[in-house]
C-alpha positions as CSV (number, residue, x, y, z in Angstrom):
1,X,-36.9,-6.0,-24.2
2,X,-38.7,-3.1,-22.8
3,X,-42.0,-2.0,-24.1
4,X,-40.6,1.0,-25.7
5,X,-39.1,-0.1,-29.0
6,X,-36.5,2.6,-30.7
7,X,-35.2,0.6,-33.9
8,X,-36.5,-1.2,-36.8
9,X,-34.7,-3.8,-35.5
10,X,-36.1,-3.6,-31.7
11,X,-39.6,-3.1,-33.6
12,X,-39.1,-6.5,-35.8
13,X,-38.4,-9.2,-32.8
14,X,-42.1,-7.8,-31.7
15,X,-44.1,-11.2,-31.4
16,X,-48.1,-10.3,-32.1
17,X,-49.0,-10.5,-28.1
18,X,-45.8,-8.0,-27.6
19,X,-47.1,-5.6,-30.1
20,X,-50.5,-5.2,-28.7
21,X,-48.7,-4.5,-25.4
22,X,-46.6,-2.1,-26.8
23,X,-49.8,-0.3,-28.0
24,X,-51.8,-0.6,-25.1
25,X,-48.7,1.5,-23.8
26,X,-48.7,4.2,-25.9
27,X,-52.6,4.6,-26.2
28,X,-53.8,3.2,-22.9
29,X,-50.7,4.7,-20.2
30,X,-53.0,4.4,-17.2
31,X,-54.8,1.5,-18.1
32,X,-57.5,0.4,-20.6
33,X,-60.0,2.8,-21.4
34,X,-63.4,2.0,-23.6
35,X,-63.4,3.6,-26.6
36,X,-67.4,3.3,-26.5
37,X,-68.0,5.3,-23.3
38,X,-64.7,6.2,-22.1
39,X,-64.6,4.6,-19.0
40,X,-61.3,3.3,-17.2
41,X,-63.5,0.6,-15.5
42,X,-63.1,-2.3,-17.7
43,X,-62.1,-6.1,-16.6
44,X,-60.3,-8.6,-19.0
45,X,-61.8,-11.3,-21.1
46,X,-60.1,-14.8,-19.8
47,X,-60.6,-17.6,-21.1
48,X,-61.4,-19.0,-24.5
49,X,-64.2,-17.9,-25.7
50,X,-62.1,-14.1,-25.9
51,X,-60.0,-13.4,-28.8
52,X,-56.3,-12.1,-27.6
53,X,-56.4,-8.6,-26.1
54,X,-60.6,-8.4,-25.2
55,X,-61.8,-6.6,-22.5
56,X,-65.1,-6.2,-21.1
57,X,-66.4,-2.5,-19.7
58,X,-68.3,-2.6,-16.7
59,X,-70.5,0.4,-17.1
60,X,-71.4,0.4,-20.7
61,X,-71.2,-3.3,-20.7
62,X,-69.3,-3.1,-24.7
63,X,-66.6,-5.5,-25.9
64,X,-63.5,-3.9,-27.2
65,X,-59.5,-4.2,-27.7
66,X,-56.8,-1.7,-28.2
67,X,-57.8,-1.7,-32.2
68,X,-61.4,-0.4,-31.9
69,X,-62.0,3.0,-32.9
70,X,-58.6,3.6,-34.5
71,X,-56.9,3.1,-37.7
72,X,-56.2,-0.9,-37.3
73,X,-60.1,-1.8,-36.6
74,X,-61.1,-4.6,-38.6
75,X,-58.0,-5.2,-40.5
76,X,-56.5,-8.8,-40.9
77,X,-53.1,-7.6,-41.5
78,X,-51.0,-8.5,-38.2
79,X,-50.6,-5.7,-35.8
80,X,-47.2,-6.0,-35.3
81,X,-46.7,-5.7,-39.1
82,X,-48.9,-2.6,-39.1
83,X,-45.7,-1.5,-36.2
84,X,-43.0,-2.3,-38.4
85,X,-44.5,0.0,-41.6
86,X,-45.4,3.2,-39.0
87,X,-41.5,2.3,-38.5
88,X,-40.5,2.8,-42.2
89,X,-42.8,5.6,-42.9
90,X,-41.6,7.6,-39.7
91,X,-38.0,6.4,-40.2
92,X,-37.5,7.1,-44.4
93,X,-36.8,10.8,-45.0
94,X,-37.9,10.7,-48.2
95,X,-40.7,8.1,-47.8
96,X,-41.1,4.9,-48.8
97,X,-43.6,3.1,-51.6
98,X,-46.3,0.8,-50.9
99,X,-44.8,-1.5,-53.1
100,X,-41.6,-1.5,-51.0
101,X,-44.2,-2.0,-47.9
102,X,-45.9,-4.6,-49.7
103,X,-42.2,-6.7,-50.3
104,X,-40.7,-6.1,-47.3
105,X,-43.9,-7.2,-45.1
106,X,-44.9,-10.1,-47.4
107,X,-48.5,-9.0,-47.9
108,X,-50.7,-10.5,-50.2
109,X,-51.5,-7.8,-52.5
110,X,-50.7,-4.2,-53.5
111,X,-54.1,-2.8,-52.6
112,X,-53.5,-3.7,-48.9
113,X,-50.2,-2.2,-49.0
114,X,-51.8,1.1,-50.4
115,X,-54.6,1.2,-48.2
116,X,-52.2,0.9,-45.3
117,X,-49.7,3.0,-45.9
118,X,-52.5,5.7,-47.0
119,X,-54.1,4.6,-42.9
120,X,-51.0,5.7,-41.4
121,X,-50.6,8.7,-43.6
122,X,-54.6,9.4,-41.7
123,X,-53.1,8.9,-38.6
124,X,-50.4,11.6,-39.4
125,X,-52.6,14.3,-39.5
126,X,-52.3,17.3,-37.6
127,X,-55.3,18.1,-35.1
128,X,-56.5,21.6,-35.7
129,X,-55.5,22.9,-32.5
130,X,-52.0,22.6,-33.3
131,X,-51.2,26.4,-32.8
132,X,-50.3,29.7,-34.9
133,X,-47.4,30.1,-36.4
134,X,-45.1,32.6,-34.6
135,X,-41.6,34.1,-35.1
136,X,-40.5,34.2,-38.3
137,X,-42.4,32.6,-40.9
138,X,-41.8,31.5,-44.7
139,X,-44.5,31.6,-47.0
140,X,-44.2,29.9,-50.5
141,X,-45.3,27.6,-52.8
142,X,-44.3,24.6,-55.0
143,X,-46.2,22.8,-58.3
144,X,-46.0,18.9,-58.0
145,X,-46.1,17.0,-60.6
146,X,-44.3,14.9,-64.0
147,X,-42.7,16.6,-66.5
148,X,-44.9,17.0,-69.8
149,X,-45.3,14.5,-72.5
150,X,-42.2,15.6,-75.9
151,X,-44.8,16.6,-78.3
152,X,-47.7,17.4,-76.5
153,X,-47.9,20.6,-77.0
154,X,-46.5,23.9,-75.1
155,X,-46.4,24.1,-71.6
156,X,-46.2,27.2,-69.1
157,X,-44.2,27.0,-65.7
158,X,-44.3,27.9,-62.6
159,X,-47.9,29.6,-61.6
160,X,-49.1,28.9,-65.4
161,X,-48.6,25.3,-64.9
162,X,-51.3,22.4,-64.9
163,X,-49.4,20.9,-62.3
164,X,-51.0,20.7,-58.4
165,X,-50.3,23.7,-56.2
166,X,-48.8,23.2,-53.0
167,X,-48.4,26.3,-50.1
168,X,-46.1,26.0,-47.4
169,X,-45.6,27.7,-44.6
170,X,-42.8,27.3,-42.2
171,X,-41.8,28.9,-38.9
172,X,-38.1,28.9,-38.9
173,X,-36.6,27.0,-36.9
174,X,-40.0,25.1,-35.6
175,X,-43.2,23.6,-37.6
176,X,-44.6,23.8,-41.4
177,X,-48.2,23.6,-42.3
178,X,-49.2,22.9,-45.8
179,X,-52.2,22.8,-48.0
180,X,-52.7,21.8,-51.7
181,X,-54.9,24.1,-53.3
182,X,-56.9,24.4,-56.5
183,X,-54.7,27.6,-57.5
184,X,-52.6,30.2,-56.0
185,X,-55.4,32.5,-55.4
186,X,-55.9,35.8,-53.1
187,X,-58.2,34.1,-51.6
188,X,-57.4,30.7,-51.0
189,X,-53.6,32.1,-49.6
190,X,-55.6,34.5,-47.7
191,X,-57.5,31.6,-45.8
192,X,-55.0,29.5,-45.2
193,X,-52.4,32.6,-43.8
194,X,-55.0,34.0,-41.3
195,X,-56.0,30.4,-40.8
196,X,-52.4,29.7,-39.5
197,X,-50.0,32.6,-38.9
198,X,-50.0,34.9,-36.0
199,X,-50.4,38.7,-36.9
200,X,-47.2,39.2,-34.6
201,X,-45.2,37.6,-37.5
202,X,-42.5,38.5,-39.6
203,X,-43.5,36.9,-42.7
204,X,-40.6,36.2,-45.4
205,X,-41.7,35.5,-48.9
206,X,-40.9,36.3,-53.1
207,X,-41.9,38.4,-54.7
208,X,-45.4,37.6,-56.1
209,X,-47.6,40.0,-55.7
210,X,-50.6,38.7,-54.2
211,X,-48.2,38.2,-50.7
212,X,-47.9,41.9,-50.7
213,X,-52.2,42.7,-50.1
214,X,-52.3,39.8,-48.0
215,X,-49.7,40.6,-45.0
216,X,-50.3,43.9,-44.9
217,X,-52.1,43.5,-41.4
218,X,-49.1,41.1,-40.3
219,X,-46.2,43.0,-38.3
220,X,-43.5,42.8,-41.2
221,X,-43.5,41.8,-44.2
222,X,-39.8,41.1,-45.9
223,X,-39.6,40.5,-49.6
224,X,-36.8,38.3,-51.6
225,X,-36.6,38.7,-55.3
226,X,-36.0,35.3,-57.2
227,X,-36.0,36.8,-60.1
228,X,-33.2,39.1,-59.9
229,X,-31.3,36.2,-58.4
230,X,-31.7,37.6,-55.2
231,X,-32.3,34.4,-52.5
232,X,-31.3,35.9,-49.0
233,X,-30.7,39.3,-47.9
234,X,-29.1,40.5,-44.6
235,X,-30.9,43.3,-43.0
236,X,-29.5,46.1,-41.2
237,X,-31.3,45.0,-38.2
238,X,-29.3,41.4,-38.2
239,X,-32.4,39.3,-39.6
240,X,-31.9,37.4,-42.7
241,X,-34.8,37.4,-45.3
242,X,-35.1,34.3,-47.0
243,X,-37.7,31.5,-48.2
244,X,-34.4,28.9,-47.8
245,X,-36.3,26.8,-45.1
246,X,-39.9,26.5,-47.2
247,X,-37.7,25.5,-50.1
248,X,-35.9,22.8,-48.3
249,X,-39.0,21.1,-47.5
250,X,-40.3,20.8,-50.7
251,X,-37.1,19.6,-51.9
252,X,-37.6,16.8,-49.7
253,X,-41.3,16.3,-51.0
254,X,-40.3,15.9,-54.6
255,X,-37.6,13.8,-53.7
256,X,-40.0,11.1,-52.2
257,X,-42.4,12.0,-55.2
258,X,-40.0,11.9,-57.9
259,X,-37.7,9.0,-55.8
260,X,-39.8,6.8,-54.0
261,X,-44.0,7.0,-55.3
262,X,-43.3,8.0,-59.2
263,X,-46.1,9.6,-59.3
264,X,-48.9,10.9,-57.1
265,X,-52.7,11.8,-57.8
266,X,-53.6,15.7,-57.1
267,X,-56.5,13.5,-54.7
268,X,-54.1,11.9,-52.7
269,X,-51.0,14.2,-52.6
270,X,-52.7,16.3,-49.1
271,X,-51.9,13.1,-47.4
272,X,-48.7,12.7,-48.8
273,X,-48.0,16.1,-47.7
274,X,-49.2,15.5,-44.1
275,X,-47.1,12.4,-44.2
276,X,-43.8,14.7,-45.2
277,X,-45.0,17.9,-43.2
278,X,-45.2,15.4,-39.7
279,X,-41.9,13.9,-40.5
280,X,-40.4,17.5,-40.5
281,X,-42.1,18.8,-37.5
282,X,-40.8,16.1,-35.8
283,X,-37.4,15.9,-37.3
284,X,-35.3,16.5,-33.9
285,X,-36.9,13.2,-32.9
286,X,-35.1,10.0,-33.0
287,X,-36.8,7.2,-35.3
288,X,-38.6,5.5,-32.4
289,X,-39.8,8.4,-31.2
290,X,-41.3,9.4,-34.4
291,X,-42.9,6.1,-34.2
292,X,-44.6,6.6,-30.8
293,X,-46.0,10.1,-31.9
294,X,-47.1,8.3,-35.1
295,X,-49.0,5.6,-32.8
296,X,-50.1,7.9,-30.6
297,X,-52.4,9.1,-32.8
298,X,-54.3,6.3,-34.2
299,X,-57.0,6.5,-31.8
300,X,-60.2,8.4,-33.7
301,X,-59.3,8.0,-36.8
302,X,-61.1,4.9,-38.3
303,X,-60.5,4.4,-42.1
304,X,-63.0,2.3,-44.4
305,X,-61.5,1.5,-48.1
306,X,-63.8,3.4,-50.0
307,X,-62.9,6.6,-47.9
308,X,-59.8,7.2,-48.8
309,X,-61.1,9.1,-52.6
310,X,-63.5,10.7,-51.8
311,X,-61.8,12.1,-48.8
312,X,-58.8,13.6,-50.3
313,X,-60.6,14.8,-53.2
314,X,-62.4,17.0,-50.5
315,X,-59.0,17.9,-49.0
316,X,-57.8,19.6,-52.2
């Protein structure tokens, strides 16, 4: 078998030697380099007095492996276990639960399930020089959450709901960025729109009024009324004006929250979003591939336990 794995299959004959070849592959294409001083001049600990994988760097004179510096440092769940969930979690539309990672893996407990699945969810993140959205662009929002208690008391919908508030925004036909705010304010839309669309954009949205103030510097600025049923509208010019595409992916985020996690605290749901927003952005990908882009971005992103709350609380 090649070093490339492109099934769950393929990815679950991977022996625990394999898997550490198959990432030094993805993260080290032109040989080891030390995560300490990133030098490519490093020799190979022989012998056995070196744990599997150990290397030696000959100008900084630091110990290392594949694992140092990235999400699976210090972790004593097998690496090529930690291969097979980046699998799943690329692979399952919808996502998949930690306790479903937890059964299918045969780990010990449901914390190290968690804590894994939320380390890959890290590693998902987009850097922040991923580009401005260009094109045309759908801007709209979503409320995530349960439905109320029977009994305990009246509840609004929509933007006078207690539930968390999620913008999207999607370039047709290319990549989405989303951010869970505290609510759907002027200014936090305002921040996150010049934060991430160009001002050469046509930007497609409903009808709420605080889009209207804040794309007025944008090049167009197309309106769909919901509320008179209206959900696309062809325009004399051939464009069609719709929020279709922004509404697709959050279908697909309340599936997995509704579907596959239950329920999902307004701390944690900006990595759950990442989690679905790389998916999509990668959704012309086959499963493996996913998987290597997944992988490829372990390296930098070192997760304690204790971060994880305190982190996405400060995402929100």
């Amino acid at each position: 078998m090649g070093m490339r794995t492109k099934s769950l299959a393929e990815v679950s004959k991977l022996t625990e030697e394999t898997a550490r070849q198959y990432l030094e592959s993805l993260l080290w294409p032109e040989g080891p380099v030390c995560p300490h001083c990133k030098s490519k001049n490093a020799t190979r600990v022989a012998g056995l007095s070196g744990r599997p994988g150990l290397l030696m760097c000959n100008d900084c004179r630091n110990q290392f492996t594949v694992t140092v510096g990235t999400i699976f440092e210090d972790s004593h769940i097998p690496l090529r276990s930690w291969i097979i969930a980046f699998q799943m979690m690329c692979a399952s539309k919808k996502g998949v639960s930690a306790k479903q990672v937890q059964r299918q893996l045969g780990l010990g407990s449901y914390k190290s399930a968690w804590f894994m699945c939320h380390r890959i969810r890290y590693a998902m993140t987009e850097g922040p020089m991923a580009g401005m959205l260009k094109g045309t662009v759908e801007a709209d929002e979503t409320y995530v959450g349960g439905k109320p208690r029977p009994g305990t008391g009246p509840h609004k919908r929509g933007r006078g709901t207690k539930k968390a508030p999620v913008v999207a925004l999607v370039e047709r036909g290319g990549n989405v960025r989303t951010k869970v705010v505290a609510s759907v304010s002027h200014r936090n839309l305002r921040q996150f729109v010049d934060k991430n669309i160009c001002k050469s954009a046509t930007v497609n949205t409903d009808e709420f009024n605080t889009y209207i103030g804040l794309l007025k510097n944008h090049a167009r600025h197309d309106v769909v009324n919901h509320g008179l049923k209206q959900y696309a509208r062809h325009n004399a010019d051939g464009t069609v004006s719709h929020c279709n595409t922004a509404e697709s992916f959050f279908s697909l985020l309340k599936r997995g929250v509704y579907g596959a996690f239950h329920h999902i605290s307004k701390k944690h749901l900006p990595r759950y979003c990442d989690e679905f927003s790389f998916r999509w952005n990668r959704r012309g990908m086959t499963d493996g591939e996913r998987t290597e882009a997944g992988l490829k971005n372990v390296a930098g992103k070192r997760l304690m336990y204790q971060q994880p709350a305190k982190m996405f609380a400060e995402a929100a």
